[in-house]
C-alpha positions in Angstrom: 29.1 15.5 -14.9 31.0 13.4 -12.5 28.4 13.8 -9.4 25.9 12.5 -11.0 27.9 9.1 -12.3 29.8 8.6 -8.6 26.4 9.5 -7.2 24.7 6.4 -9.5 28.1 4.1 -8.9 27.6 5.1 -5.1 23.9 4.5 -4.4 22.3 2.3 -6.5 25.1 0.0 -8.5 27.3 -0.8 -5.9 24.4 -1.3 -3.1 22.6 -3.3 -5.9 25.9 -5.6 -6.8 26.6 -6.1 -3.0 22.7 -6.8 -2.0 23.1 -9.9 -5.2 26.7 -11.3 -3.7 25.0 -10.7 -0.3 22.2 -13.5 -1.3 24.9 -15.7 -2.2 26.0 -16.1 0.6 25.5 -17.4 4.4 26.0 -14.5 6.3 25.0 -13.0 9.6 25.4 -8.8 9.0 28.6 -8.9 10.8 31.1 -11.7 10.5 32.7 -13.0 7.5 30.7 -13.7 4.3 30.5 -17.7 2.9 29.6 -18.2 -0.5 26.8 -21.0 -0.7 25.3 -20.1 -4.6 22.3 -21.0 -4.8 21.1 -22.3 -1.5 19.7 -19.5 -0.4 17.1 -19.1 -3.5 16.6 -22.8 -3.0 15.4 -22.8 0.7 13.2 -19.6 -0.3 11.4 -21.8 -2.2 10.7 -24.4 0.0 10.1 -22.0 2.9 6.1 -21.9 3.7 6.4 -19.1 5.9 8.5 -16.8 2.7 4.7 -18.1 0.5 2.4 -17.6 3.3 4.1 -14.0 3.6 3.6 -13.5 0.1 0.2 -14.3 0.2 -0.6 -12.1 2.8 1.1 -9.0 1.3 -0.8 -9.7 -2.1 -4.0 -9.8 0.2 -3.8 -6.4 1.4 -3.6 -4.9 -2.2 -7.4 -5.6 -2.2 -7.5 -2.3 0.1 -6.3 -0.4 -2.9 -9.3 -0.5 -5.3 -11.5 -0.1 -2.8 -9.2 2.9 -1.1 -9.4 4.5 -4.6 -13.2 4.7 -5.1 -13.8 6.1 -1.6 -11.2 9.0 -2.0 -12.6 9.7 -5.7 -16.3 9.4 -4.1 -14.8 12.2 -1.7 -13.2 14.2 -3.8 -16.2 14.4 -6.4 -18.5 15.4 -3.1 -15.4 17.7 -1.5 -15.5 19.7 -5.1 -19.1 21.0 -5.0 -19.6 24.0 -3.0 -20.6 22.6 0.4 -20.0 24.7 3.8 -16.9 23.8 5.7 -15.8 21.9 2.8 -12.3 23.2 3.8 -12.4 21.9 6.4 -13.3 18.5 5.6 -10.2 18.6 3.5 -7.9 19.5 6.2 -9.4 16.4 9.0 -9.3 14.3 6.0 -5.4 14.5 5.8 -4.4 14.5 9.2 -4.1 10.7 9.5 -1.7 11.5 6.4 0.6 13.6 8.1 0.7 11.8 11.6 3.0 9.3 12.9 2.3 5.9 11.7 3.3 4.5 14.7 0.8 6.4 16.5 -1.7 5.8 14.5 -1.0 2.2 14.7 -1.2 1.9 18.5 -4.4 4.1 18.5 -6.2 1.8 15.9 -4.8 -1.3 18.2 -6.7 0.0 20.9 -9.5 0.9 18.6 -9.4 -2.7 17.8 -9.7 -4.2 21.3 -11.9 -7.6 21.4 -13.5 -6.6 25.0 -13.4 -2.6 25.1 -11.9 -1.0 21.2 -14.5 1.7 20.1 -15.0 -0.5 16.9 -16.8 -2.9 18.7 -18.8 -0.7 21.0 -19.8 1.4 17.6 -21.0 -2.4 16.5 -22.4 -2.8 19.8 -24.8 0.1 19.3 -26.6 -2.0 16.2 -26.8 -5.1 18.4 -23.8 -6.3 16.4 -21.2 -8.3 18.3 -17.8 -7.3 16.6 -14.9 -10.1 16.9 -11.7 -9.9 18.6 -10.5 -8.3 15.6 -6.2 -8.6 15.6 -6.3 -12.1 17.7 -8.7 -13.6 15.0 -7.1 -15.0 12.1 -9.9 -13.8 9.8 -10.5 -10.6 10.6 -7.1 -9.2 11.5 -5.7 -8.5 7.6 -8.9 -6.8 7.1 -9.1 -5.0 10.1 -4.9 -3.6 9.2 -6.4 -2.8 5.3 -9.6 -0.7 7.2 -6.8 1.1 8.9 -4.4 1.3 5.5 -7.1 2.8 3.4 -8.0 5.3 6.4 -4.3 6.2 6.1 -4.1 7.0 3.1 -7.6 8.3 2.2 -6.5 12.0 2.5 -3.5 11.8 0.3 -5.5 10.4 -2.5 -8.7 12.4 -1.7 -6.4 15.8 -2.6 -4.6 14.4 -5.6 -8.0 13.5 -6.7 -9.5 16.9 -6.0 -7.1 19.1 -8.0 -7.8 16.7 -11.0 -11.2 16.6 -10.8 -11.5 20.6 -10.7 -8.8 20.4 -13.6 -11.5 19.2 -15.7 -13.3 22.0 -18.0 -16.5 22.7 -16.9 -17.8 23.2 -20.6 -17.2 19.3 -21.1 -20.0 18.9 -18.5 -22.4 21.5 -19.7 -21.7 20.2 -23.7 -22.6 17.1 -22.4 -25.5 18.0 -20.5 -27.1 19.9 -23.9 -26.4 16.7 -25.3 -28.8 15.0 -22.4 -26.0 12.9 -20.7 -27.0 12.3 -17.4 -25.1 12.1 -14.1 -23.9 8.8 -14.8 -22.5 9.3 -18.1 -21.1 12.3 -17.4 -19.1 10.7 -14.6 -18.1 7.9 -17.1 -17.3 9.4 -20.0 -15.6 12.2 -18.7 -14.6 12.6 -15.0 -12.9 8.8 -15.3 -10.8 9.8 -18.3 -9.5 13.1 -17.4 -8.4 11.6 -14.0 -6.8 8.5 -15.1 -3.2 10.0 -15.1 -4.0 10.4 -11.2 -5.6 6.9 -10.8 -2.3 5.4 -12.7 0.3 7.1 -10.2 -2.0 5.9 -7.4 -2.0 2.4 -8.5 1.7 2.4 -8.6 3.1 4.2 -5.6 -0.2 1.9 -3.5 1.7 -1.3 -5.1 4.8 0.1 -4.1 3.8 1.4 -1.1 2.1 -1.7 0.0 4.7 -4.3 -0.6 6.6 -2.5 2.2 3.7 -2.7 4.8 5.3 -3.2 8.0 5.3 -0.8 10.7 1.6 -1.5 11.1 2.2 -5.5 11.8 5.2 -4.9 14.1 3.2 -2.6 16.2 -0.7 -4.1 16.0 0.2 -8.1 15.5 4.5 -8.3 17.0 4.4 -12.3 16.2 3.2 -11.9 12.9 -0.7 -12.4 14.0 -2.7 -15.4 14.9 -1.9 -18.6 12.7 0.8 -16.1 10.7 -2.7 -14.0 9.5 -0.7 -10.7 9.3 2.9 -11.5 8.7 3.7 -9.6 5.3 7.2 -10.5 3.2 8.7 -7.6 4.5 7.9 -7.9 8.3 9.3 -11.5 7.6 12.7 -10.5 5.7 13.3 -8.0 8.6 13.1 -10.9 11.6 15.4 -13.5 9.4 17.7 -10.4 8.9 17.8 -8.6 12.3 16.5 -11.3 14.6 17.7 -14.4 13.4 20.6 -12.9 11.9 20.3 -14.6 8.1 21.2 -11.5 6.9 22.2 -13.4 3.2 19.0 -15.1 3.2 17.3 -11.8 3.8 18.7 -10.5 1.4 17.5 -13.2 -1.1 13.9 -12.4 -0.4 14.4 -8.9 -0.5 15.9 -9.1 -4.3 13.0 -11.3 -5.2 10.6 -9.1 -3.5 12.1 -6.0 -6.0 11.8 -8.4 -8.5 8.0 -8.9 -8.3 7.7 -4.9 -7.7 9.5 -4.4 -10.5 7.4 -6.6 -12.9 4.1 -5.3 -11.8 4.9 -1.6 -12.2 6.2 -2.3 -15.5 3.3 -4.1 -16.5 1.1 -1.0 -15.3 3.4 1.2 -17.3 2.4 -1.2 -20.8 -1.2 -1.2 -19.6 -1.1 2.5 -19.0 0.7 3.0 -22.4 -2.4 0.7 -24.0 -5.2 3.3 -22.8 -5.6 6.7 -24.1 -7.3 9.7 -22.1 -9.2 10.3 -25.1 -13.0 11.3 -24.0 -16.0 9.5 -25.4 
């Protein structure tokens, strides 16, 4: 019984109650600690680099939708008996399992304004691709393309095992009843795979308020015109950079904070929807 409390008191309740007197304070990771209250919360608010930050990692949560559909589209094709579906699986998870660091430098290259394959793909339908990470318009989309290619494997196989989950005599009851493709899809295939869709939506959320590796590799300054800079990228060069470790630590707690009121309004909207099947 005692592991598990010293293990609570050890990891999460002590680092918690230090992280909140940490934003208290001015500090620079190393020396003493000076309590300031306030001041910290107060400059995050009138800091346009902390909003534009913000508003850039809130932008690149429009790859999750779209990340969804494609890996469901795959996983509905992937789950019909097609030759060499297996291994279509396996090179669709690969970019899972490699080293996101390595991924990012190959897509940087990929990404090249004068030579990147992207562009000289464009090039072959006369289309004169941009200089994707140095233009401030194109580089968030061009580090969500790369997210959702990231991540399309994972969410391909989660969506696989619950789509064959699904009783085939729901389909063939439904097809008796003249349902077409479309409805079929609708009214059954989207219900029996919310659960899947729900854990998705939250570990993506989760997953992409922490971007960062991607913009320290592919965009170092934080792109052109701050484009790229997400809150985390930005809380890592005030802490370990600049050395305001306290305020840091201010935006990270408010950062949680936001996390933490999204998932649990998934988990209410969640709670809202039954899996019930038209």
């Amino acid at each position: 019984m005692a592991a598990p409390v010293i293990g609570w008191l050890a990891f999460l309740l002590f680092p918690l109650a230090f992280s909140v007197y940490a934003s208290l304070t001015n500090w620079n990771g190393l020396g003493n600690m000076t309590f300031i209250g306030f001041d910290n919360y107060v400059m995050l608010v009138q800091d346009p680099y902390f909003w534009k930050a913000l508003g850039n990692t809130v932008f690149y949560m429009i790859g999750i939708p779209i990340g969804l559909a494609l890996s469901l589209g795959l996983a509905l094709a992937l789950s019909r008996r097609i030759p060499g579906r297996t291994f279509f699986r396996t090179v669709y998870y690969i970019p899972v399992i490699s080293s996101l660091a390595a991924i990012a430098i190959l897509w940087q290259w990929a990404y090249n304004g004068d030579f990147g394959l992207v562009n000289q793909f464009l090039s072959i339908f006369g289309i004169e691709g941009p200089n994707w990470l140095m233009d401030p318009a194109w580089a968030k989309p061009a580090l969500i393309i790369m997210a959702i290619w990231k991540g399309l494997g994972y969410s391909t196989i989660l969506y696989l095992a619950a789509v064959q989950a699904v009783p085939r005599s729901l389909y063939e009851a439904a097809a008796l009843d003249g349902a077409g493709g479309w409805r079929r899809f609708r009214t059954i295939t989207l219900p029996m795979v919310r659960p899947v869709t729900f854990f998705l939506v939250v570990t993506n959320i989760i997953g992409g308020s922490m971007i960062f590796t991607e913009i320290n590799i592919m965009t170092p300054t934080g792109g052109p015109s701050w484009s790229t800079a997400s809150l985390v990228w930005y809380i890592w060069n005030k802490a370990f950079k600049n050395l305001q470790m306290g305020y840091a630590t201010s935006m990270a707690l408010v950062l949680g904070i936001l996390v933490l009121i999204v998932t649990v309004i998934q988990f209410r909207m969640n709670k809202r929807n039954d899996f019930s099947i038209e």
